[in-house]
N, C-alpha and C positions, 0 to 999 in steps of 0.2 A: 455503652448502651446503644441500643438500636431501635426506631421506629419502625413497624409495620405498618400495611398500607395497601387499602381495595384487594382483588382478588385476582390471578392468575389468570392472563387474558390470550389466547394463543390464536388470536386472529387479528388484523387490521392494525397493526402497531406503527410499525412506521411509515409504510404508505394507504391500501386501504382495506375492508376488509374485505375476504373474499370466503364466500363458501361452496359448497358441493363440488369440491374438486375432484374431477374427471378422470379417466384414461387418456392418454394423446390418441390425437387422430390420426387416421390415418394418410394425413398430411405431413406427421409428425414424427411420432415414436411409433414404431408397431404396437400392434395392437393387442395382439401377443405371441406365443409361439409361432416361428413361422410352421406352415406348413408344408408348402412348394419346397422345392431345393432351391438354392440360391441363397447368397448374402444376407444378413440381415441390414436390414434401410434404417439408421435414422438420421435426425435432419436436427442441424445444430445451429446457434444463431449466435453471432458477432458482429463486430462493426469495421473490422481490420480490411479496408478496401484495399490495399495496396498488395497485401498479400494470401488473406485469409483462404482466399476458393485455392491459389494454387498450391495451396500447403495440402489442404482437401484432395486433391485433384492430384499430390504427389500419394497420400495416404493411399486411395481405392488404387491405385496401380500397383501400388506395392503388395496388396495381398488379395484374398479374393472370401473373405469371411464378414468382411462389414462394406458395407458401402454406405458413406456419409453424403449425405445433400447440407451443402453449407448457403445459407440463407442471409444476406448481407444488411445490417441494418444500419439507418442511417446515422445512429449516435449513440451514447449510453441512456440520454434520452428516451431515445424514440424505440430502444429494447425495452427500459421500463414500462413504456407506455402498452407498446406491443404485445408487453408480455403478460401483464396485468389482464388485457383485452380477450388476450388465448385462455389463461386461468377462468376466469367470470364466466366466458361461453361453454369451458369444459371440449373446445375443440382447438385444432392447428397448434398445438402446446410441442414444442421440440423435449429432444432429449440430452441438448447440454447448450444450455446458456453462458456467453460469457457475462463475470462476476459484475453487477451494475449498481451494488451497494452492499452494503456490511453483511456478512455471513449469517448474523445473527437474526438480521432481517425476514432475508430469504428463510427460514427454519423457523422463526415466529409467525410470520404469516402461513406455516403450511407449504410454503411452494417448494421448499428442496427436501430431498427423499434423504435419509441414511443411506450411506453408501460402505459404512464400513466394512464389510466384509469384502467388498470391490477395491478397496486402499489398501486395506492390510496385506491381501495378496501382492500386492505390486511395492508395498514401501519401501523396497531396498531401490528401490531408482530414483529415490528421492531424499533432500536433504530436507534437515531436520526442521529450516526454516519454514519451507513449502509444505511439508509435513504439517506444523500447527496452526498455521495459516488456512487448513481445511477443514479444522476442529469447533467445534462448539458445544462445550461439556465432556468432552472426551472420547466424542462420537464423530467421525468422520463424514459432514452433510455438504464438502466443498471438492474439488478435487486440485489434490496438489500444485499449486499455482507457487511461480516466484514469487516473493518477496524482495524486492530490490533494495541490497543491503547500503548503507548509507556509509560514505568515507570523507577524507577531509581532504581540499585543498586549497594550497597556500601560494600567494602570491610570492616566490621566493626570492625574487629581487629583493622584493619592499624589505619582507623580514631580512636578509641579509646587509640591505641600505643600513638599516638603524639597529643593527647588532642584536636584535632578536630573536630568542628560541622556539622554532614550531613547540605550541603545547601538548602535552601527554595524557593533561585532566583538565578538567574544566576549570578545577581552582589556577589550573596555570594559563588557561585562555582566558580568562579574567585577568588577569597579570600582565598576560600581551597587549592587551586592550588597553591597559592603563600607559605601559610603555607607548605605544605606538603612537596616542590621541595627542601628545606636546607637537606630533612631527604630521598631525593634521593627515592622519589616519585612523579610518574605522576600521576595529577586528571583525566584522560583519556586516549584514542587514537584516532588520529585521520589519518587513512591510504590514504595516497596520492592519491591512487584510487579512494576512497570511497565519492563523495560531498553526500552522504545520511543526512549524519549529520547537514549537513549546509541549506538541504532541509527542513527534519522535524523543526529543527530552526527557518527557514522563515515561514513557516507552523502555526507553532505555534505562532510565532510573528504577525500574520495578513497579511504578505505578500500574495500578488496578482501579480504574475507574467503575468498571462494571464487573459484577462475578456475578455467577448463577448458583444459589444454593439452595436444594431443594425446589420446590415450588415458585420461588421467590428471587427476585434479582435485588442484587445488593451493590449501593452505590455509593462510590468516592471520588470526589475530586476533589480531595483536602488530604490523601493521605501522605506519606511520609516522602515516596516517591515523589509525586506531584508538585511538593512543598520544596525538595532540592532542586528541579530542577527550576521552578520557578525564580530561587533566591539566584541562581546563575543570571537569567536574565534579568530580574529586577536588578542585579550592580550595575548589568551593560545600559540598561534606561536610566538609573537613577545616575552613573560617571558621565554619562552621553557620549560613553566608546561605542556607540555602532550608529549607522546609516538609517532613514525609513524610506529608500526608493519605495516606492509600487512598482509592482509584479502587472498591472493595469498599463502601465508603459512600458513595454518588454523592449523598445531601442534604446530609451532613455538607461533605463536600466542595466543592460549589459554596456552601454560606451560607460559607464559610472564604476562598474565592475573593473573593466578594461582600464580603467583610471590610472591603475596603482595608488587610489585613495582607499581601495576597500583590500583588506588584507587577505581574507582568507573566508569559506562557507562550506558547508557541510554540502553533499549531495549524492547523485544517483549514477550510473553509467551512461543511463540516458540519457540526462542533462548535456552530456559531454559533446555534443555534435553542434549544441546552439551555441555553447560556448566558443567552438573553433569559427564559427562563422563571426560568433559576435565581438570575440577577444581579439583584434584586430593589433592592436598596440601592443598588447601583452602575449602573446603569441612567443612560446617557448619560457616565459618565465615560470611556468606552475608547476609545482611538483605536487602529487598525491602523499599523503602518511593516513594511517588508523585515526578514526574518528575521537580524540578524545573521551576519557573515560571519567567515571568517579572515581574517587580517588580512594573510597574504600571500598568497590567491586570487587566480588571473591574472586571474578574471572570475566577479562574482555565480553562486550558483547555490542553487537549494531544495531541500529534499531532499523525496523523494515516492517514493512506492515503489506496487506491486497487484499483487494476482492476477489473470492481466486470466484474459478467457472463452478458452476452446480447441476447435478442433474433433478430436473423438476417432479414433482410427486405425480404419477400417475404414468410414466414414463417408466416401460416393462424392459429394456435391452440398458440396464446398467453396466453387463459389462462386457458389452459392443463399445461403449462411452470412456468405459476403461482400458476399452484394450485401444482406442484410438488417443486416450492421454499419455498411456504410455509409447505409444511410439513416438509420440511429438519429442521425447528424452533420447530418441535416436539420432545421430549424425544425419543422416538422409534426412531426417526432419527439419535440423539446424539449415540443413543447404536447402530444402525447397522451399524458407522462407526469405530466400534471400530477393531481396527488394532489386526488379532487372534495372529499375532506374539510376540508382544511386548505388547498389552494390552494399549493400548495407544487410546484416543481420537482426534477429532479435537476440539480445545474449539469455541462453537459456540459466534464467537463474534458480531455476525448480532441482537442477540435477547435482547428484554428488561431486562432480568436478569437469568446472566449465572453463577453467584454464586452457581446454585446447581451443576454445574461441573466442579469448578476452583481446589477443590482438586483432581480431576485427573490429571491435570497437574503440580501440583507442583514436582519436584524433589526429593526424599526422601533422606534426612541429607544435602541437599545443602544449606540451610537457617537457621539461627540460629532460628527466629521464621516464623514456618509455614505457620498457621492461619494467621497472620499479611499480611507475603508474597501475601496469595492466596487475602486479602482484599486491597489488593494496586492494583492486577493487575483486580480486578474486579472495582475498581473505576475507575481507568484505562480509561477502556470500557463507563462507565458513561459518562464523558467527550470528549473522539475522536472525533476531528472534523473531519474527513473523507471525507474532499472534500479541495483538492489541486490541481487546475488546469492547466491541462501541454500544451497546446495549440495544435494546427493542426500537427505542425512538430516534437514532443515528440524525434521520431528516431535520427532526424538530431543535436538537439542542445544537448544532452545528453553528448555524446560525448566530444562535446567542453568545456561543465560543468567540464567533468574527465578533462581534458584538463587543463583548467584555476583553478581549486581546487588545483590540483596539483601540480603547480607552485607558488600558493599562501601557501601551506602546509612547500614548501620547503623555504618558505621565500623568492622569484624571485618577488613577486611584492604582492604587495597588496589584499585582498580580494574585496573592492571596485573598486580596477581596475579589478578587474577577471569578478565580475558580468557585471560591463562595457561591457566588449569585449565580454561573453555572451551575452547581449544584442545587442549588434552592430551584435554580428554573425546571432541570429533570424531575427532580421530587415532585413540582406542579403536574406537569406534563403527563407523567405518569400516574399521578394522584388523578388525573382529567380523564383519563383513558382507561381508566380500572383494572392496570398493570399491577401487579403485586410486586413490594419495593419494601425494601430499607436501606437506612441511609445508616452508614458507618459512623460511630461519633470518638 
């Protein structure tokens, strides 16, 4: 059975409302066809200080049909803010925003345009993660952004100290968890703050907290998915096999990590550079393997989720915007983002095979085997499913998610009653806002 509820509201959802949206200015997007000969201009906004203009700056050199004006902002903040500001005036509105909040968001308030017919043309350069990660409804309103696929690794001293098997499914990382705890070791952490964990979980587990059906959005966070992966971590809280550092003390945290008290955690490629700084002790003991799986999954999958970039409504040179996303999926693009200080890449996880750049990212002496390392977190990528849908009000229930994790981390009630009362709290939320809703029963 399902309840219905208020009526379909396609403005001010989860940040605010906004109407009489404009054409970009001439500060911004062209305004429309050019008419002069020359480039077309438009002007794109990010926060990547370190290397964003000279990737820009590698772009216009390389060809002579767009010329991009890259505009640097100071946070994901202050693009929110900024960009809210250019919307409501109806002027200085760019024509590719980097992603600053749920996909969903951006395409309920109006601010991001359809672009499918600009992706389809190009989707062979992209993998399938990146690919549904620009979706919403089966409409293309994002443009092909990584999804950073999540893998696993293991402290492999520890597990080999005390004769235990890296697990393959989560009912057997529960099982480590229980081995390990006599020899005063946790199989993880899991920080009070942090529901991330319990997300990618449901993520991976096939959970659908939010779907779009007709008119109306349809919501669960009780469903079947949601409810395995929680029963995972409800044994690691209720056996007291895992850690609760905070993420609030990132020294304290990583020397705990470095311990050899904490076994093993799920993560990103990214992660992997604080780790070589901060794994001080542990330094060569890790080895990467496949993220644990359910154990009756038709077929592996990683969980990985983004805000990819969008181009904003009103904004006429779509695929000027496309033709500079896809060249970011070129080698010359990989090399002009290379960081001059540190020597450092972005590993492009949008494209069909980024193995020729996963040895830049690895860590040097932080993995027992390298090679192996770099081939876990390229499979990684294989797999991401990269489309987890947060609904119209992302801002509002987020919150309440820290909220109820947290109470369930410390052991005050249940994980199933937490996602409950998440639930219950959307239904309000969107009952407040005269979103059109039902709740799955």
């Amino acid at each position: 059975m399902m309840r219905s509820r208020a009526r379909w509201a396609t403005a001010g959802l989860a940040v605010t409302a906004l109407t009489g949206l404009t054409a970009c200015s001439s500060t911004g997007a062209s305004a429309g066809p050019a008419e002069a000969e020359g480039p077309v201009t438009i002007e794109i906004w990010g926060w990547n200080a370190e290397t964003g203009e000279q990737i820009v700056d590698a772009f216009n050199e390389a060809q002579d049909d767009v010329e991009v004006k890259y505009v640097l902002q100071a946070s994901n903040v202050a693009t929110q803010t900024n960009f809210q500001n250019a919307m409501e005036a109806g002027s200085g509105v760019p024509c590719l925003v980097q992603g600053f909040a749920p996909l969903t968001t951006m395409v309920v308030n109006g601010w991001a345009q359809d672009i499918t017919e600009q992706v389809e043309g190009s989707a062979d350069l992209y993998n399938e993660g990146a690919l549904a990660a620009a979706q919403v409804d089966g409409r293309y309103y994002g443009l092909p952004s990584g999804s950073d696929g999540q893998f696993y690794i293991v402290n492999q001293k520890t597990f080999d100290k005390y004769d235990v098997e890296v697990p393959t499914t989560w009912d057997e990382f529960v099982d480590a968890g229980r081995e390990l705890k006599p020899h005063g070791v946790d199989i993880t952490n899991l920080a009070g703050e942090d529901p991330s964990s319990l997300m990618n979980l449901a993520q991976q587990a096939g959970a659908e907290w939010f779907a779009i059906d007709g008119d109306q959005w349809v919501v669960n966070f009780t469903d079947d998915g949601t409810l395995a992966a929680a029963d995972v971590f409800q044994q690691l809280i209720d056996e007291d096999l895992v850690s609760n550092q905070t993420y609030m003390d990132k020294p304290a945290l990583l020397k705990y990590f470095d311990s050899g008290k904490m076994a093993s955690v799920t993560t990103q490629w990214w992660s992997l550079g604080g780790y070589q700084v901060g794994f001080t002790d542990s330094a060569g003991d890790w080895s990467a393997h496949p993220i644990p799986q359910f154990a009756d999954a038709a077929a592996p999958v990683t969980p990985g989720r983004t805000a990819p970039s969008f181009v904003p409504e009103g904004c006429e040179e779509p695929d000027a915007v496309m033709a500079y996303t896809d060249w970011l999926t070129t080698p010359e693009a990989v090399e002009a983002g290379r960081n001059a200080e540190t020597g450092a890449i972005g590993f492009p996880t949008q494209i069909q095979d980024p193995a020729p750049y996963v040895e830049e990212v690895i860590p040097k002496d932080f993995f027992a085997d390298e090679k192996a390392a770099g081939e876990e977190i390229v499979a990684a990528q294989e797999t991401v499913i990269g489309k987890f849908e947060l609904g119209p009000n992302y801002d509002a229930w987020f919150p309440e998610l820290q909220d109820q994790w947290g109470k369930a981390v410390a052991g005050k009630i249940t994980l199933e009653e937490a996602m409950t009362a998440v639930e219950e709290f959307v239904a309000s939320d969107l009952e407040s806002k005269g979103i059109s809703y039902t709740v799955a029963e």
